[in-house]
NUROGU-344014 format. One line per 10 residues: number of its first residue (from 0); their letters; for each residue z, x, y of N, C-alpha, C, CB. Coordinates in steps of 0.2 Angstrom, whole numbers, plus 5000, padded with zeros to 4 digits. Last residue first. Glycine has a CB too. Layout:
! residues N
NUM> a> Z/X/Y/Z/X/Y/Z/X/Y/Z/X/Y ~ ...
! end
This chain:
! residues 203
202> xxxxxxxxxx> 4836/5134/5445/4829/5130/5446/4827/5127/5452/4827/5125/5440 ~ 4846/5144/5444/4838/5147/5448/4833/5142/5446/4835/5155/5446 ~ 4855/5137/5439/4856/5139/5446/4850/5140/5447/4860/5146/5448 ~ 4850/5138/5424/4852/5131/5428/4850/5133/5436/4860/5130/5427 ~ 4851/5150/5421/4844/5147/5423/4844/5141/5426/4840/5146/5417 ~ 4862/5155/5423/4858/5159/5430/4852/5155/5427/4856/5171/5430 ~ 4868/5147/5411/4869/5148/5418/4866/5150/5423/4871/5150/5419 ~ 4859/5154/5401/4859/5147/5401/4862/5145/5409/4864/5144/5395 ~ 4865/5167/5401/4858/5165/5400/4858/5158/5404/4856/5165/5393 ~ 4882/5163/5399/4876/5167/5404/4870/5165/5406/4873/5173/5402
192> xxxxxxxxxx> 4881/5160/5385/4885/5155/5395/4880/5159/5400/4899/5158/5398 ~ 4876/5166/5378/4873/5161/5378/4876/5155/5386/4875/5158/5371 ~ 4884/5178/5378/4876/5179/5381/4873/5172/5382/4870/5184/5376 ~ 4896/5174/5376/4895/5177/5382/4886/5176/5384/4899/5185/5381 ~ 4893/5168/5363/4896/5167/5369/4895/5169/5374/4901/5167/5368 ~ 4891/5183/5358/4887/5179/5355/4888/5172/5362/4889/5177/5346 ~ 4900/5191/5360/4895/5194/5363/4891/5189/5363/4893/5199/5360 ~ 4911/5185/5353/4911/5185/5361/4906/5185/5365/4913/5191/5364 ~ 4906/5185/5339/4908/5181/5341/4909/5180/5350/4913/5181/5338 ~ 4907/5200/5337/4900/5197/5336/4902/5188/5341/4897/5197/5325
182> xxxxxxxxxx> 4918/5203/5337/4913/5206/5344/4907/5201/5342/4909/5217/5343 ~ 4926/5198/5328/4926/5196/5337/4920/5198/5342/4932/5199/5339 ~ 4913/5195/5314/4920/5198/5317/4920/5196/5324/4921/5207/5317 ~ 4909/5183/5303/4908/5187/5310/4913/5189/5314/4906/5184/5315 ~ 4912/5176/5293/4905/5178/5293/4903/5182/5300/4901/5171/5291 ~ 4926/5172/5289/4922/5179/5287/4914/5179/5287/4925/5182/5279 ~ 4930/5159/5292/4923/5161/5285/4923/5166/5283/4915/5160/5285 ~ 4937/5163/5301/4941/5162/5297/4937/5160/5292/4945/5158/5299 ~ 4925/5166/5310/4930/5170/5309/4933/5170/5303/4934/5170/5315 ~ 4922/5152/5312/4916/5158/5311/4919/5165/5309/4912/5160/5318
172> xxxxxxxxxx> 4931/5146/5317/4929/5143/5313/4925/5150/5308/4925/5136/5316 ~ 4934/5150/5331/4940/5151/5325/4936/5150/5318/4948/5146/5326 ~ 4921/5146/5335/4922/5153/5335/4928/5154/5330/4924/5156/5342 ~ 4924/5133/5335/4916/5136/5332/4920/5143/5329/4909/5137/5339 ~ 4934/5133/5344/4936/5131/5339/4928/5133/5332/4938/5123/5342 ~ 4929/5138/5355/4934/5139/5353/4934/5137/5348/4937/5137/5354 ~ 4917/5127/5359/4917/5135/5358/4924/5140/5352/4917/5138/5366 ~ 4926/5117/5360/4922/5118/5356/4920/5127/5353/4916/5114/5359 ~ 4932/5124/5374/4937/5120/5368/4933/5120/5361/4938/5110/5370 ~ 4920/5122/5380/4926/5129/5379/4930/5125/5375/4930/5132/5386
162> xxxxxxxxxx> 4916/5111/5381/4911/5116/5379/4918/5123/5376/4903/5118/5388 ~ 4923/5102/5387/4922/5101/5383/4920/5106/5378/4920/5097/5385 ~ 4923/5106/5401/4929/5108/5397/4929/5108/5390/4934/5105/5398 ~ 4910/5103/5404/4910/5109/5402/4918/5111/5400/4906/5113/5409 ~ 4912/5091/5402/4908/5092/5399/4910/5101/5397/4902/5090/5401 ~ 4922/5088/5413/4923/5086/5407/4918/5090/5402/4921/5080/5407 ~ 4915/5096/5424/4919/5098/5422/4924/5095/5414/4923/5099/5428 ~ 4904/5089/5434/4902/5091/5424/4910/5096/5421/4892/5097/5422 ~ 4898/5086/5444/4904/5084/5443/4906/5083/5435/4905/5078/5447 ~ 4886/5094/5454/4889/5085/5452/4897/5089/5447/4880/5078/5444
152> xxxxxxxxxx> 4880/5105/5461/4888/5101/5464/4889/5095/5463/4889/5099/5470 ~ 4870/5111/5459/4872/5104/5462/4876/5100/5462/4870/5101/5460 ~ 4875/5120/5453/4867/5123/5457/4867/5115/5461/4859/5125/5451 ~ 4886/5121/5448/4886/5124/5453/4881/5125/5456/4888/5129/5453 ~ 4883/5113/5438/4890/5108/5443/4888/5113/5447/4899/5107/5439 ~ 4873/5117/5430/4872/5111/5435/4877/5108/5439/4872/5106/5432 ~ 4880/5128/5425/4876/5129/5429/4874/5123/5434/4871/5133/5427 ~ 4889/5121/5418/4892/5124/5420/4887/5122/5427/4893/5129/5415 ~ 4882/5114/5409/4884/5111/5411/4887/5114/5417/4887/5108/5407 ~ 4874/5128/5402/4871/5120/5405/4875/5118/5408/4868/5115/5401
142> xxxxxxxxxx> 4885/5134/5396/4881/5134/5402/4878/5129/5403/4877/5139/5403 ~ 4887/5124/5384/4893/5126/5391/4890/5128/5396/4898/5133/5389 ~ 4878/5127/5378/4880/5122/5377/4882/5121/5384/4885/5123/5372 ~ 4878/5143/5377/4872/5138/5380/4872/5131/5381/4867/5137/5375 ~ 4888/5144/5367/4888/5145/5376/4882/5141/5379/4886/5154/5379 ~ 4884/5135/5359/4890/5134/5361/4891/5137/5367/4894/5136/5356 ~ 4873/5145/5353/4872/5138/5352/4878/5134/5358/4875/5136/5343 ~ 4882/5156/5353/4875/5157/5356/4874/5150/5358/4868/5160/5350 ~ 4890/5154/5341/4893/5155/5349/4888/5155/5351/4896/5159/5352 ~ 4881/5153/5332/4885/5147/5331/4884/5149/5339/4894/5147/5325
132> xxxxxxxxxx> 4874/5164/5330/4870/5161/5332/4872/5154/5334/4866/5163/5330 ~ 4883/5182/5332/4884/5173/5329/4879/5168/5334/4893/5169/5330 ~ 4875/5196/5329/4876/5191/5334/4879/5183/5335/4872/5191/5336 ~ 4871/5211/5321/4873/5202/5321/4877/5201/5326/4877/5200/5315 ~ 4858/5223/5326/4865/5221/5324/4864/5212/5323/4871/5223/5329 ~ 4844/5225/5328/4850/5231/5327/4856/5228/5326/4852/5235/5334 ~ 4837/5213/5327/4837/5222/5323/4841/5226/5322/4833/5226/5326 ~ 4844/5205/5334/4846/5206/5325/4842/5211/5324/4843/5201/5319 ~ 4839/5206/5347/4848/5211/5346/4847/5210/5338/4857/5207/5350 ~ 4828/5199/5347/4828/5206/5348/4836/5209/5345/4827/5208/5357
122> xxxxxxxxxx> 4834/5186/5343/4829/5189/5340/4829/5198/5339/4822/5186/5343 ~ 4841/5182/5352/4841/5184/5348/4841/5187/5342/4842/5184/5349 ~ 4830/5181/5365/4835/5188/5364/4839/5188/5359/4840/5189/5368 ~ 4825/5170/5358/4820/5175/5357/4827/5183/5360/4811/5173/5363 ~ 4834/5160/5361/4834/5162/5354/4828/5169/5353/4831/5154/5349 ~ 4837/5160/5373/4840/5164/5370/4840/5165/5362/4845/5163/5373 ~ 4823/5156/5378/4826/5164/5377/4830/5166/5374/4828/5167/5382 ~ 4824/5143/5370/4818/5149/5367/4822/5154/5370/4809/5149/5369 ~ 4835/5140/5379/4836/5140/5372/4831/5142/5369/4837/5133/5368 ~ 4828/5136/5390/4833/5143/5390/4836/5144/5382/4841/5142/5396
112> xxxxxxxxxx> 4821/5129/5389/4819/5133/5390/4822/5138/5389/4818/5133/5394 ~ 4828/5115/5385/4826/5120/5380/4821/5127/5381/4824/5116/5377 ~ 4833/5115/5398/4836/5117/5393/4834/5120/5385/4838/5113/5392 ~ 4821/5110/5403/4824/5116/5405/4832/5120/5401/4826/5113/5414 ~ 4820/5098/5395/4817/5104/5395/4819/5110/5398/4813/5103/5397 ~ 4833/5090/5401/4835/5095/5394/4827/5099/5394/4837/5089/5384 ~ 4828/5091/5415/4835/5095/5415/4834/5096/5405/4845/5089/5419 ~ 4819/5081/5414/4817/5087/5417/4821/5092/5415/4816/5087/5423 ~ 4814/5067/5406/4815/5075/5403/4817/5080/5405/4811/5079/5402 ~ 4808/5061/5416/4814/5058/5414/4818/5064/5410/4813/5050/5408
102> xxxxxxxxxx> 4796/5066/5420/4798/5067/5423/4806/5065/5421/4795/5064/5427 ~ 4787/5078/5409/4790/5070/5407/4795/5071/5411/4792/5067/5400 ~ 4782/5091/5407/4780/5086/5411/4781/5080/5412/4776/5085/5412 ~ 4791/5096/5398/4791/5100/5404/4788/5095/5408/4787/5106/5405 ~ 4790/5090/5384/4794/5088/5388/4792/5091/5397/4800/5090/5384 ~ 4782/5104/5378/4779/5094/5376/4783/5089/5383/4785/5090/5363 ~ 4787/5113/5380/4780/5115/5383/4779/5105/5383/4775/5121/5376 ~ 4798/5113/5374/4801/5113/5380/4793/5111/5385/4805/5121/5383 ~ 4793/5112/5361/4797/5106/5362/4799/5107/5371/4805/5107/5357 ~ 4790/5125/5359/4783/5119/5360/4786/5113/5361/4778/5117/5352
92> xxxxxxxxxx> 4801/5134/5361/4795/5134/5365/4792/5126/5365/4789/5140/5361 ~ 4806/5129/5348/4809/5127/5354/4805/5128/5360/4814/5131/5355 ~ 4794/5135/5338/4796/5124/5340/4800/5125/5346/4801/5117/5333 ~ 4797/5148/5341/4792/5143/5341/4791/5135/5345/4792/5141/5334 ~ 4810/5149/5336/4810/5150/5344/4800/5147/5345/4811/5161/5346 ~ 4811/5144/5324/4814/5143/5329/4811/5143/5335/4818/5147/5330 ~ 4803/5156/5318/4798/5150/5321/4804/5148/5324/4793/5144/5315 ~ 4812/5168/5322/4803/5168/5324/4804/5161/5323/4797/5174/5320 ~ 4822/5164/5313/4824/5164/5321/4817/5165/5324/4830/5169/5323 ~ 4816/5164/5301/4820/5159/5304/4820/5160/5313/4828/5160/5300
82> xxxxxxxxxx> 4815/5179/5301/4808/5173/5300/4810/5168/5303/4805/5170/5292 ~ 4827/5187/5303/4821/5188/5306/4815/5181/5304/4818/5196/5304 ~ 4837/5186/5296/4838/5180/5301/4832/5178/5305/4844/5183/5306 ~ 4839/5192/5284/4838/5188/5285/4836/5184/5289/4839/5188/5282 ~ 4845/5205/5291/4837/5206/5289/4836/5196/5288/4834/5214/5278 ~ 4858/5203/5292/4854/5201/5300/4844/5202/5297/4857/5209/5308 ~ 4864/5189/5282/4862/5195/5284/4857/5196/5289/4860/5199/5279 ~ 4866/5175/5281/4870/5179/5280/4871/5185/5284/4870/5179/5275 ~ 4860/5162/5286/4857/5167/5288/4864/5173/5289/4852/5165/5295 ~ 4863/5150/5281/4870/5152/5288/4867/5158/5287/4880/5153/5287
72> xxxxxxxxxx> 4858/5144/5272/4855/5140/5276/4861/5143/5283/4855/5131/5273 ~ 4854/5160/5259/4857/5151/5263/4854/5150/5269/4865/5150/5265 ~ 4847/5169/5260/4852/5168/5254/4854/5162/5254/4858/5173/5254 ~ 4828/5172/5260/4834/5173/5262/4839/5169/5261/4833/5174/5268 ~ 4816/5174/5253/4818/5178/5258/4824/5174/5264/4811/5179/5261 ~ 4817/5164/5241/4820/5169/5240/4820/5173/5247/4818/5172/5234 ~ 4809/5154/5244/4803/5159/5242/4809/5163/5241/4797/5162/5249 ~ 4819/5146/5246/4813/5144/5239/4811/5151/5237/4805/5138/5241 ~ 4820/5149/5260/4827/5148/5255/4823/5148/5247/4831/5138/5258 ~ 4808/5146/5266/4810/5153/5265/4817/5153/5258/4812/5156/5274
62> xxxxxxxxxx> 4809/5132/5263/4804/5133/5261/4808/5141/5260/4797/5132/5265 ~ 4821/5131/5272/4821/5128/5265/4816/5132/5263/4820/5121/5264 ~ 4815/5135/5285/4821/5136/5281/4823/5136/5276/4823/5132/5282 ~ 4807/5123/5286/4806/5130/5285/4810/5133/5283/4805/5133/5290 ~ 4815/5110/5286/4810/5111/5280/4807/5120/5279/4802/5106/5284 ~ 4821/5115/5298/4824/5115/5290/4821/5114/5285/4830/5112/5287 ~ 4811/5114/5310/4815/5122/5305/4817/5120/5300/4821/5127/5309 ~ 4810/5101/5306/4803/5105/5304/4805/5111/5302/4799/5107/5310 ~ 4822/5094/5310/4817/5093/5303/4814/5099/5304/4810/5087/5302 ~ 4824/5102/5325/4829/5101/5319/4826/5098/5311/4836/5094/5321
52> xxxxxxxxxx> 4817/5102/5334/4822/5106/5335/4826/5107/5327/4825/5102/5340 ~ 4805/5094/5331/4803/5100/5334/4811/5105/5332/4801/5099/5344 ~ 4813/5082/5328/4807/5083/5323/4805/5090/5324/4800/5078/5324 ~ 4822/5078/5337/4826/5077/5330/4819/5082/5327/4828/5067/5327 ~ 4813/5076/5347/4817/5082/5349/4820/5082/5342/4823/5081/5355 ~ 4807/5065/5344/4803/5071/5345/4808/5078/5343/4800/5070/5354 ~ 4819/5056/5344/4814/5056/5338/4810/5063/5340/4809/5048/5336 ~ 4822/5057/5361/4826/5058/5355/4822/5061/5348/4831/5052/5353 ~ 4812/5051/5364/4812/5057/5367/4818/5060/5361/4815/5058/5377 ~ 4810/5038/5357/4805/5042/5357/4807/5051/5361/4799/5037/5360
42> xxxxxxxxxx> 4825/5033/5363/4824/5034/5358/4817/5039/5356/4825/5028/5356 ~ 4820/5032/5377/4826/5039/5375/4826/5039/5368/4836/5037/5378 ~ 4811/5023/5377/4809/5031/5379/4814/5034/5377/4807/5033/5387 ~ 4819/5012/5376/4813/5015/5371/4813/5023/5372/4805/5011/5373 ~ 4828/5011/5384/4829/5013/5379/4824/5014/5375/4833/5009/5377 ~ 4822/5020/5401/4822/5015/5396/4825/5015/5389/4817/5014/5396 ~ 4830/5027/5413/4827/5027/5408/4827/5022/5403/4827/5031/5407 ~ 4842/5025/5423/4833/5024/5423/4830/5021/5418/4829/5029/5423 ~ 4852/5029/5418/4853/5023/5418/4845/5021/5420/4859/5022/5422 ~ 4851/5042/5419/4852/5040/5411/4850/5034/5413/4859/5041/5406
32> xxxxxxxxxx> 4850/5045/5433/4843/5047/5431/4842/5044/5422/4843/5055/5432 ~ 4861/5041/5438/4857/5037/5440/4851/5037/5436/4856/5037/5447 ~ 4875/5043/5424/4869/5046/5429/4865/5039/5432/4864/5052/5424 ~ 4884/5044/5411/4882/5038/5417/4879/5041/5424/4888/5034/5420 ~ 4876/5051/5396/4880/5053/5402/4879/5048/5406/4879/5058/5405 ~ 4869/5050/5387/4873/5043/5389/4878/5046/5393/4878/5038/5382 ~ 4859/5058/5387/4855/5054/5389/4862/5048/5390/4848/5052/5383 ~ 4866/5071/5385/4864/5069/5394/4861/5061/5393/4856/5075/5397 ~ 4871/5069/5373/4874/5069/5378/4872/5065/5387/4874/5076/5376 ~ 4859/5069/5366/4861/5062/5365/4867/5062/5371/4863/5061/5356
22> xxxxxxxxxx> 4854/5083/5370/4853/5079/5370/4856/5072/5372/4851/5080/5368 ~ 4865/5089/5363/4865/5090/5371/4860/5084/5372/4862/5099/5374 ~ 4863/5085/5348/4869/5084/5354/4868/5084/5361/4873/5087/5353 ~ 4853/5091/5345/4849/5085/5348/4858/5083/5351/4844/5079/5340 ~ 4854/5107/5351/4851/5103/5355/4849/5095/5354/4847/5106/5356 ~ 4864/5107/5338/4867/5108/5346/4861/5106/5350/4868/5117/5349 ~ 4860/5108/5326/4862/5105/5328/4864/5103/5336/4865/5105/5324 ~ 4856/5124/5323/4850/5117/5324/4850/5112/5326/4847/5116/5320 ~ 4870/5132/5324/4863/5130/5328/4859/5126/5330/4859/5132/5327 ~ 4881/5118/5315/4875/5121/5316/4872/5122/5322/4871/5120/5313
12> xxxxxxxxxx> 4892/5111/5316/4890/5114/5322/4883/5116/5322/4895/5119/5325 ~ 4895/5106/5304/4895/5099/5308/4891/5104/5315/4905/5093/5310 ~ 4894/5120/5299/4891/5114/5298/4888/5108/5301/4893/5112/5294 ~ 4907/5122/5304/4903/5128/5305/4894/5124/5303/4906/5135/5299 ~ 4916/5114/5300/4915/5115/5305/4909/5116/5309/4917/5118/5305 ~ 4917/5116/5285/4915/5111/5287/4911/5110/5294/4919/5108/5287 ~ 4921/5128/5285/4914/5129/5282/4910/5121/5285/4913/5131/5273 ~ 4935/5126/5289/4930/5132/5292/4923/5130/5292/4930/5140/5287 ~ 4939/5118/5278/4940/5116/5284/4935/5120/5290/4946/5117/5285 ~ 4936/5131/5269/4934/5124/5267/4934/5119/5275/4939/5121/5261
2> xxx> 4949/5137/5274/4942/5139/5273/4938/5134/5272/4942/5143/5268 ~ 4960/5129/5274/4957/5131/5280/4948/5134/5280/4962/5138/5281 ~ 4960/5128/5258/4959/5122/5263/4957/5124/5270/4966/5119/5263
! end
């Protein structure tokens, strides 16, 4: 049952799932800048972001899944993780590259800036080892919220309590599948609160 409970988790959280959440997040946060925007536009900024971030890699995905280069859709092994995580980092590029100049955009492009690095760092660390790309998803999560409350002093400690709790619970989730010991789990976390932070601050 726990296990099964695990795999649910670990599902409802996918990687590929985390940016149209952050998303749908900022856009009903009660901001001056959510309450701007029109409902058309959040739905077309949404439908773009659903298509770049989330259709397209699992059509890829899939396809690689077909061709047999690689086992599932939780990129078991780190040789598997290499094609997936290259176009990833693709469409997250072209999704930050489509948004950068849409002034209603500006904070999740910059989000999804920091979501090609950190999908291109980790890229580099699967050569040499595994990194849970759950916590990666989930720091990044967290930093964003983080780094906005200290680069501007608004008032995101919900969110970002919100992020550690999650994280948490991702992490017991990832553990109790046996798909990642603790180091892979911290490291993974740790690099995505980081990253994601020092970019917030330094825009």
């Amino acid at each position: 049952m726990e296990t099964k409970i695990a795999r649910g988790i670990s599902y409802l959280f996918h990687p590929l799932l985390i940016p149209c959440y952050t998303l749908l997040l900022l856009l009903n946060i009660d901001t001056l800048v959510s309450r701007s925007i029109p409902f058309s536009n959040k739905m077309i900024l949404l439908g773009v972001v659903l298509l770049t971030t989330l259709l397209i890699p699992l059509v890829l995905t899939w396809f690689l899944y077909k061709l047999r280069l690689i086992s599932s859709f939780f990129l078991v092994t780190k040789e598997e993780r290499i094609y997936p995580i290259l176009s990833i980092s693709v469409f997250y590029y072209a999704t930050w590259y489509m948004l950068k100049g849409i002034p209603f955009s500006t904070i999740f492009s910059y989000y999804m800036l920091g979501a090609t690095l950190l999908t291109i760092l980790s890229l580099i660390i699967t050569f040499y080892r595994k990194i849970s790309l759950h916590m990666i998803g989930a720091g990044g999560f967290t930093g964003l919220f983080l780094g906005l409350s200290l680069n501007f002093g608004l008032n995101f400690n919900a969110e970002v309590f919100t992020g550690i709790m999650l994280s948490g619970i991702i992490g017991f989730a990832r553990l109790k599948s046996n798909s990642h010991d603790p180091a892979e789990i911290y490291s993974g976390f740790f690099m995505g609160v980081v990253t994601m932070t020092l970019l917030m601050i330094l825009l």
